[in-house]
C-alpha positions in Angstrom: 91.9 -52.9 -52.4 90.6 -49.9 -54.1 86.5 -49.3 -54.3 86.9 -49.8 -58.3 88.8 -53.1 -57.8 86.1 -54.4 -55.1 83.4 -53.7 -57.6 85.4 -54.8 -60.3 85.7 -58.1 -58.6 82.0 -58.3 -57.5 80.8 -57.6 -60.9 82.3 -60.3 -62.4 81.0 -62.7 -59.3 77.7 -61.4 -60.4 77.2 -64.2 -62.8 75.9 -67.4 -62.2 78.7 -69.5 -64.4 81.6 -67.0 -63.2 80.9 -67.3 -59.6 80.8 -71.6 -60.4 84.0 -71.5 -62.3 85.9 -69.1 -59.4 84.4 -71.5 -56.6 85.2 -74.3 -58.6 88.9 -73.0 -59.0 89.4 -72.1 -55.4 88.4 -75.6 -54.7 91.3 -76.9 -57.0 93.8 -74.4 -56.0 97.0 -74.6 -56.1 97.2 -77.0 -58.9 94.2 -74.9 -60.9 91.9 -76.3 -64.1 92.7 -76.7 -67.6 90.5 -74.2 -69.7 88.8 -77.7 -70.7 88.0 -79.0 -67.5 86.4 -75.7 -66.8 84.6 -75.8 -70.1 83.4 -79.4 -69.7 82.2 -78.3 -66.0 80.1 -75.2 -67.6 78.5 -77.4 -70.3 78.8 -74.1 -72.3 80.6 -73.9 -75.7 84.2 -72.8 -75.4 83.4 -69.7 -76.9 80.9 -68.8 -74.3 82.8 -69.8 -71.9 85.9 -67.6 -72.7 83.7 -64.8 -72.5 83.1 -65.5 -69.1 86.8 -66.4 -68.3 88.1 -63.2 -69.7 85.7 -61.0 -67.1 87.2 -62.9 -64.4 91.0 -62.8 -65.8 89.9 -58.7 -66.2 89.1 -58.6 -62.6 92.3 -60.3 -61.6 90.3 -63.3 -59.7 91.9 -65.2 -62.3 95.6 -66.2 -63.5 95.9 -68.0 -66.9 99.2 -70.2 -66.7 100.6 -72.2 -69.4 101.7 -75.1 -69.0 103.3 -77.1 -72.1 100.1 -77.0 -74.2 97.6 -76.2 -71.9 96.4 -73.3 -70.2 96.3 -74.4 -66.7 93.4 -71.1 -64.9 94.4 -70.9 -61.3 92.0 -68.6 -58.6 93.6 -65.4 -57.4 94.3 -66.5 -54.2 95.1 -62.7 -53.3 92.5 -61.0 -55.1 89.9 -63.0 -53.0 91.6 -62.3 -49.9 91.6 -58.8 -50.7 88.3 -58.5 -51.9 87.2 -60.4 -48.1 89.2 -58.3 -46.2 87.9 -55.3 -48.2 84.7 -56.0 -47.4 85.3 -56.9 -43.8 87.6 -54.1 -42.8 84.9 -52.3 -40.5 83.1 -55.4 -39.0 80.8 -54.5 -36.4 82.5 -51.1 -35.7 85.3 -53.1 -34.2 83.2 -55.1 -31.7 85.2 -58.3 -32.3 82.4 -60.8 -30.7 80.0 -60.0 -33.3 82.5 -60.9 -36.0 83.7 -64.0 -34.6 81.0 -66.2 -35.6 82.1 -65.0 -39.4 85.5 -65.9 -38.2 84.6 -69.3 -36.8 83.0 -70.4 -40.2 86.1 -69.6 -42.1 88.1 -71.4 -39.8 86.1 -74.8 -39.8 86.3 -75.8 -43.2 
């Protein structure tokens, strides 16, 4: 991941409803949310809420899939793991016991 993407991604985090709806779809991934269920979760119009959805699509933390009449929104899977590992690369100056209580609470859950 590129410094433009990382920010990129983090900028559209910044956001109190985008960083719910991206938690919320990581929760539900693989099978992902209907651009309804994401609305009705919000309690924002739909067109407020696409606003928000697009930033996130934009960033690529988000994949739009259709599915017969529905758009099903899936979280970029990748892109988060990217965007981790991006801004984890130089832990500790490569002291691996200071990062493995990080490591530890990624594990447990």
């Amino acid at each position: 991941m590129i410094d433009d993407d990382a920010l990129a991604a983090l900028s559209a985090l910044a956001h109190p409803t985008r960083l719910d709806a991206f938690r919320l779809l990581v929760r539900y991934e693989p099978d992902g949310l209907s651009t309804g269920q994401l609305v009705d979760a919000s309690d924002l119009t739909q067109s407020t809420f696409s606003t928000h959805l697009a930033v996130l699509v934009k960033a690529g933390l988000v994949k739009p899939e259709k599915r017969g009449r529905q758009m099903i929104q899936r979280a970029n899977i990748d892109a988060l793991r990217a965007l981790m590992l991006f801004l984890a690369k130089d832990c500790c100056q490569g002291r691996t016991e200071l990062c493995e209580p990080l490591l530890a609470e990624l594990t447990c859950c």
